[in-house]
C-alpha positions as CSV (number, residue, x, y, z in Angstrom):
1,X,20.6,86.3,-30.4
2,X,17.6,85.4,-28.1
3,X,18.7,81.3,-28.6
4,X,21.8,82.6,-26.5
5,X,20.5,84.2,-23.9
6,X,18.0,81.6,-23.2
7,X,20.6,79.1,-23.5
8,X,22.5,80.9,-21.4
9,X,19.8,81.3,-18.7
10,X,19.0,77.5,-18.9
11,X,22.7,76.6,-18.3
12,X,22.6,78.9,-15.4
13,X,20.0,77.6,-14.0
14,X,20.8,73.9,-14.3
15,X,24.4,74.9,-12.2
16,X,21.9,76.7,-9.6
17,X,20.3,73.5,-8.9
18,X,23.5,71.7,-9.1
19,X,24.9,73.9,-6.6
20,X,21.6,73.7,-4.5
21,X,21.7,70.0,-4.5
22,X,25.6,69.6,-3.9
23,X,24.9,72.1,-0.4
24,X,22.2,69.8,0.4
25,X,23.7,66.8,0.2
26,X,26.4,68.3,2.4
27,X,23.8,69.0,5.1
28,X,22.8,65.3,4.9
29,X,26.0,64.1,5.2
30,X,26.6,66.5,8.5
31,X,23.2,65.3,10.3
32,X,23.9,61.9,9.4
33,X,27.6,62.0,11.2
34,X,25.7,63.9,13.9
35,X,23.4,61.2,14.5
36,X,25.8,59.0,14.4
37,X,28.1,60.5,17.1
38,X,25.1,61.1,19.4
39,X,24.4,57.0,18.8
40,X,28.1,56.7,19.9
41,X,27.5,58.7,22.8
42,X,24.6,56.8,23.6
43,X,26.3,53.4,23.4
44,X,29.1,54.6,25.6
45,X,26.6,55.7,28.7
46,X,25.1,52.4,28.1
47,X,27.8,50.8,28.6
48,X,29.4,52.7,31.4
49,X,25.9,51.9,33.1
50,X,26.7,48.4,32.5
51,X,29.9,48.1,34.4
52,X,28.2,49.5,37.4
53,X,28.0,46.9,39.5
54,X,24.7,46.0,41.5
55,X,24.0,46.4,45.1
56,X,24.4,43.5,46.6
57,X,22.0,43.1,49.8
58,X,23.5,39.8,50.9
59,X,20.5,37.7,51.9
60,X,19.5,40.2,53.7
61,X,15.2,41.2,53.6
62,X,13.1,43.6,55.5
63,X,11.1,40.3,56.5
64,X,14.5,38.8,57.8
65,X,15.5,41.3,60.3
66,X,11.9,41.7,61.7
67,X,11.7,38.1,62.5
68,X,15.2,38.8,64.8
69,X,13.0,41.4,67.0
70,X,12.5,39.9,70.2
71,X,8.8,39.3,70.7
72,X,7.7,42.2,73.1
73,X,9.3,44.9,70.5
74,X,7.5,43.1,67.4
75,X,4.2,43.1,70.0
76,X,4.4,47.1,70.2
77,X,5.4,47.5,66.3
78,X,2.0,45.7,65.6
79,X,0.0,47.8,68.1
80,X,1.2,51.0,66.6
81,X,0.7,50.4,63.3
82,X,4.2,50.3,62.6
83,X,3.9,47.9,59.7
84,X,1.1,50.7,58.3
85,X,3.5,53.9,58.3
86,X,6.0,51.4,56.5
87,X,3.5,50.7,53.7
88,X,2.8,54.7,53.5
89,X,6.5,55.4,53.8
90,X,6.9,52.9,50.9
91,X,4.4,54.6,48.7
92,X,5.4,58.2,49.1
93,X,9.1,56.8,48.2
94,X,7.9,55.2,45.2
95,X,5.7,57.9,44.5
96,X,8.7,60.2,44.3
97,X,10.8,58.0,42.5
98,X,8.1,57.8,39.8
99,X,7.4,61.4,39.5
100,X,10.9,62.0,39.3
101,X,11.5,59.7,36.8
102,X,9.1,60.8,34.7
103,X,9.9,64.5,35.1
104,X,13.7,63.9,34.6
105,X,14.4,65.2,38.2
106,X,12.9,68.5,38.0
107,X,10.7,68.2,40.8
């Protein structure tokens, strides 16, 4: 009678690891359609970024309209250090930009 219970127990154990390995196939199937809709949902912001359109500046530079300035006013930018507080001004802009980009705005 002992050959039947360990038969028995062997057949209950091989439909134990069927079950195990038929609920963990199931959880590979549900993280694999997960990371497939979050690929979706990447794609689409892609391509919603994509059909932004561009600023266009029109020809236009810093350079461009500082060489409109009449002479006297260009004069007095250069003898206060105008072009100076636009190269710090610059910086800390950038500066920001990078820190924010890199913190994912939570500065």
């Amino acid at each position: 009678m002992e050959w039947l219970s360990e038969k028995i127990s062997k057949a209950l154990l091989w439909l134990l690891s069927l079950v195990k390995a038929v609920f963990a196939t199931i959880f590979d199937i549900l993280s694999d359609v997960f990371y497939w809709l979050v690929d979706k949902l990447f794609n689409l912001i892609v391509e919603l970024w994509k059909l932004i359109p561009p600023i266009d500046f029109n020809g236009y530079s810093l350079q461009a309209l500082m060489a409109l300035l009449p002479d006297w006013l260009a004069y007095l930018f250069y003898i206060t250090g105008f072009h100076i507080a636009l190269a710090i001004i610059g910086g800390g802009v950038v500066f920001r930009l990078v820190r924010k980009l890199f913190t994912v705005g939570q500065w």
